[in-house]
N, C-alpha and C positions, 0 to 999 in steps of 0.2 A: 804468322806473326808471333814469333817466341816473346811475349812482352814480361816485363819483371817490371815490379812496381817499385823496389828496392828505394829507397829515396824519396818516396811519395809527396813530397812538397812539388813538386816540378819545377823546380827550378832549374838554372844553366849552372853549369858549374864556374862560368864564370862569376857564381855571387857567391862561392862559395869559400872557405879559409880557415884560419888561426888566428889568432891573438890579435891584433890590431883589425885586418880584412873580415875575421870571421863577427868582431863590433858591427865594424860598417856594414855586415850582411845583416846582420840583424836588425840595427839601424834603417836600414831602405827597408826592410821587407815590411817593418811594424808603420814607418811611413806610407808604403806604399798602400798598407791594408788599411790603415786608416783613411787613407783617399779613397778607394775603392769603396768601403761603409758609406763614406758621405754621399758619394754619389750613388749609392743603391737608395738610400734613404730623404735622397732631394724627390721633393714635391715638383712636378712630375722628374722622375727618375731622369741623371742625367746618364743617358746612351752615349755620350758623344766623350763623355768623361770614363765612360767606362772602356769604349773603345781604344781609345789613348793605353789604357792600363793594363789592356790587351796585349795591346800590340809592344808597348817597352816593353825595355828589358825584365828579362825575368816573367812576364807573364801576370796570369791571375794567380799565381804564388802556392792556390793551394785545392786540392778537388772540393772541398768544403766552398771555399767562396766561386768556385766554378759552377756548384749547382745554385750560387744563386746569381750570377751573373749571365751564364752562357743564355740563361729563358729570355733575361733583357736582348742581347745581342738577336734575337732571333725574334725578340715580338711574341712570344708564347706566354699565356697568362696563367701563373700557376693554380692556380686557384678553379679553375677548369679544366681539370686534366681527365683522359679517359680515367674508368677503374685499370687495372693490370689485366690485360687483354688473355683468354687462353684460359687455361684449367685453374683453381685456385692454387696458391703458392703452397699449401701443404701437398699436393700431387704434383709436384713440377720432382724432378728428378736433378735439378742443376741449373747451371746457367745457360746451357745451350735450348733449353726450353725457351729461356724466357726470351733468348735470342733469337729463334724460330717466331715466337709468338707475336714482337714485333715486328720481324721482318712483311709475317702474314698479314696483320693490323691495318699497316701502312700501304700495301699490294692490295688490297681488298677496298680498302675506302678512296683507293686514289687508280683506279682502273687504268687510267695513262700510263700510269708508271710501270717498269718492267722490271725485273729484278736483272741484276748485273755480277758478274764474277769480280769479285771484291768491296761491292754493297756491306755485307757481313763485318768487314774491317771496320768500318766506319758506326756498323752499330752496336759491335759488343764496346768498342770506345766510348761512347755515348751510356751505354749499358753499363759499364765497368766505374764510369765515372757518378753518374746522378740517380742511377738505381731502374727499373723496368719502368715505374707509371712516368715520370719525368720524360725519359728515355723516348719513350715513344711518342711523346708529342714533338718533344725537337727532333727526332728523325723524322716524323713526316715534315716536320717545317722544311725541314732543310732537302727534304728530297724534292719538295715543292718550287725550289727554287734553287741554293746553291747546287746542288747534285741533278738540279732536274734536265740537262740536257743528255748526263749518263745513263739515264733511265726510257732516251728513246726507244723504240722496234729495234733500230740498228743504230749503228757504230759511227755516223755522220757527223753528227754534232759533236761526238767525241773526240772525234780525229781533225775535227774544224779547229778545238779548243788547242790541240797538240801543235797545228799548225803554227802558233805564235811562238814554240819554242827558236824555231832557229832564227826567225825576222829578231827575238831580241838579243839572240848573243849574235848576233850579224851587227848590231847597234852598238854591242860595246868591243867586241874583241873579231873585225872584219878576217884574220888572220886563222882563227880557231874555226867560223862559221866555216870557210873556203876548203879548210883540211878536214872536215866532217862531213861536206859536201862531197869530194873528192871520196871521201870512203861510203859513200851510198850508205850510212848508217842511219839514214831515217831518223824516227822519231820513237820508234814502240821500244825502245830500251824504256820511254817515258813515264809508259801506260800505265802500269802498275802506281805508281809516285802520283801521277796525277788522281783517278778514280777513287783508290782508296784515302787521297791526302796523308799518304807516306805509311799509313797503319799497316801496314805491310811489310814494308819493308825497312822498318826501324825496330829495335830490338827489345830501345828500350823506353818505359811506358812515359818519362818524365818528357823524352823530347817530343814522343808523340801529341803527347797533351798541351804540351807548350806551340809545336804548331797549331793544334788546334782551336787555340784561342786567338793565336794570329788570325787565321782563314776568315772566322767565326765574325771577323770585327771588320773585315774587310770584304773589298770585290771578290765574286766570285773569281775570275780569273787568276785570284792572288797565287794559289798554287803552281801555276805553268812558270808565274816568274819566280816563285823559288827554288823550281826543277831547274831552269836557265840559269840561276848564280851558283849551284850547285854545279857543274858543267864547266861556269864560267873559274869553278874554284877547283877545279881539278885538269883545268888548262895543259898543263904541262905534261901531266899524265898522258893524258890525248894526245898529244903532237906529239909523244915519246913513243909512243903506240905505231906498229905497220898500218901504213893508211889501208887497209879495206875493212869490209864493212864488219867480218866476225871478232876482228882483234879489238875493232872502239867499242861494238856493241858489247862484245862481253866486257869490258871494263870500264863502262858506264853504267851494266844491270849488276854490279856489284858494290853496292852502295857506300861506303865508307861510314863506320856507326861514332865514329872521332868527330865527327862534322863540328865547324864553330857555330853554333844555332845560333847566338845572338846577333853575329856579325851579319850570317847569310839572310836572315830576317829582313834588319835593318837595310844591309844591299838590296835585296826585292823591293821593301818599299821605294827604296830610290830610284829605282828603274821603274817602278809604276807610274812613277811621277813623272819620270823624263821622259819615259815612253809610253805614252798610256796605249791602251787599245784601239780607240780610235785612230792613232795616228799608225799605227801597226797594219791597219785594217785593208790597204792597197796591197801590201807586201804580203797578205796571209792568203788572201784571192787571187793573188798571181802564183803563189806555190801552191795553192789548191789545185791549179787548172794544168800545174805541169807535169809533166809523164812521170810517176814514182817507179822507182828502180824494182826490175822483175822481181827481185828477190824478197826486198821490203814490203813491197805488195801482197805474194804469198803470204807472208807472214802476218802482216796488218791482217788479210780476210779469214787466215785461218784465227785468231783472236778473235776476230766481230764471230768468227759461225759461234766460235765454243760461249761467245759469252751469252747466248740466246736461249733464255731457258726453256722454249719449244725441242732445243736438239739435245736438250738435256735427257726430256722425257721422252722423246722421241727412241735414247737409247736405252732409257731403263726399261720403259714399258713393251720393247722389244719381245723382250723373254716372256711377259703375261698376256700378251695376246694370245687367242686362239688366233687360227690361218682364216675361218670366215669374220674375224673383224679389222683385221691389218690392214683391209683395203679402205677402213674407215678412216677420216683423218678425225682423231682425236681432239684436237687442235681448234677446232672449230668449235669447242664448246666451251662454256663457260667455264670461268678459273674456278676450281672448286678447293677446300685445305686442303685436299689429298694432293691434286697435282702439283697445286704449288707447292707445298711442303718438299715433295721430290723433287722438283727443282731446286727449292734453297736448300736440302738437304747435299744434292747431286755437286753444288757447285760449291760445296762449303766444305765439304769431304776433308779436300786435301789440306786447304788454308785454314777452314777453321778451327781443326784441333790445336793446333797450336797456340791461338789467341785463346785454345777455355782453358789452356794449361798454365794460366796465369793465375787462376782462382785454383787450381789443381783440382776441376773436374778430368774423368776419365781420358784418354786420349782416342779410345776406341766406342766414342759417343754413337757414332754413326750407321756400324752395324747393328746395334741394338735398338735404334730409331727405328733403323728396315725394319725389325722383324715386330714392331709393333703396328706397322704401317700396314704389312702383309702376315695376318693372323695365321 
């Protein structure tokens, strides 16, 4: 996730302009911030106003009012926040510390939960935006609940959730679902867009944040249907496409960084409304139970193995065994910071450096982590 903060208001570009437009931007934004104050400061906080302010256009406008909003949205009481989990801040070496330090925080107090390949996306976001002690309260909020079904043992739940992409562009464009069908191109072009809530693969930091005061204010599921208008908005593209499954897939996993955000926004919520999930929910259980394409399958399971941080450590800790302990299964013991660490360290290798070269920490954080891991 190469993110640039460049523009740090987050806003869409559609508020943005000259002379006359560039009034009216400023005009709604001071409007908008002045509703959003009121409703921080209504006796009891109005949630439902802030939601609203969320989700229009343009967003919470600015990472300032995001840290005091997003705690509302999530039911977090700031005022009881852990200390900054981990070594004090004068021994942290950067941000990938304090990003390690939450992620262990949250894994440790919440034992259910299991760390997942592209978790990390989502909390140097949170990280990047409200600061370490904030940061890790609303990432356990949210892995407790928005994120808690990615956080199973396995890949079930997460592939149940993918499931409702093609029942809703089956819903609006019957045409596009049939020619995607036709190309066995599944659904894990998805994966990535969904887990991380796009932090991944958006480049840049204003639109990430702007979706994530959408998701934040909404149903969990809200992200599956913005991955479906997203889809739904490159139509042409697709059906311009050779119907088999490598020509859609690769040009679906290459995400277009021009997207109209506020348009596709406001489209998802529409289709939430016309389609909610319940009524989704026949159609998702019938394409659960049907035979998925040989090839999509490989793929799907090879995803669920890698994103299991047992086969993480399974392959680090390869090379540190002696030969009389390799018949032991490791695994079997309690999560301790060392193991896990190499796991989130393992799975954050590739993706992470990227996201800490927004703050322009090192890019080569990771080998230097090992060698303090193994003295």
């Amino acid at each position: 996730m190469a993110l640039s903060r460049a523009g740090g208001d987050g806003l869409s570009a559609s508020w943005s302009g000259r002379g006359d437009e560039g009034a009216d931007y400023n005009a709604k934004k001071k409007r908008k911030a002045a509703e959003i104050h009121q409703a921080l400061i209504s006796d009891p906080t109005d949630v439902a106003a802030l939601r609203r302010m969320a989700i229009s256009e343009g967003g919470l406008l600015t990472d300032d009012i995001r840290r005091e909003v997003w705690p509302k949205l999530l039911n977090v009481n700031i005022n009881d926040l852990p200390p900054p989990p981990g070594m004090p801040s004068e021994q942290r070496e950067g941000l990938q510390e304090e990003l390690i330090d939450i992620i262990l925080y949250v894994l440790e107090r919440n034992p259910q939960l299991h760390y997942y390949q592209g978790y990390h996306d989502i909390v140097v976001t949170f990280l990047l935006v409200v600061g370490e002690r904030l940061a890790t309260s609303l990432v356990e909020k949210l892995s407790t609940h928005h994120l808690r079904d990615f956080m199973d043992p396995t890949m079930d739940n997460t592939k149940h959730i993918l499931n409702y992409l093609m029942p809703i562009i089956d819903q609006v464009n019957p045409e596009l679902h049939d020619f995607m069908q036709s190309a066995e191109v599944g659904t894990i072009f998805a994966l990535s867009w969904l887990i991380t809530w796009f932090g991944h693969v958006l480049s840049d930091f204003r639109h990430v944040v702007r979706l994530y005061d959408f998701f934040l204010a909404c149903h969990p599921l809200m992200p599956i249907y913005f991955a479906a208008v997203i889809v739904l908005y490159r139509e042409q593209e697709v059906l311009d496409c050779e119907c088999d499954m490598a020509s859609v897939h690769h040009l679906l996993s290459q995400i277009p960084q021009d997207l109209p955000y506020e348009t596709l926004i406001s489209r998802a919520g529409d289709l939430f409304v016309q389609f909610p999930p319940s009524e989704l929910a026949r159609e998702v259980a019938q394409q659960q139970a049907e035979r998925t394409a040989a090839s999509t399958f490989k793929d799907f399971e090879l995803a669920s193995a890698q994103q299991r941080p047992d086969m993480v450590l399974r392959q680090r800790f390869r090379g540190f065994l002696q030969p009389e302990d390799r018949t032991k299964n490791i695994l079997t013991k309690p999560r301790t910071n060392r193991f896990v660490k190499l796991a989130v360290m393992g799975l954050t290798v590739a993706l992470g450096a990227a996201a800490l070269a927004v703050v322009k920490s090192a890019l080569e954080w990771a080998p230097k982590f090992q060698l303090q891991l193994f003295p």
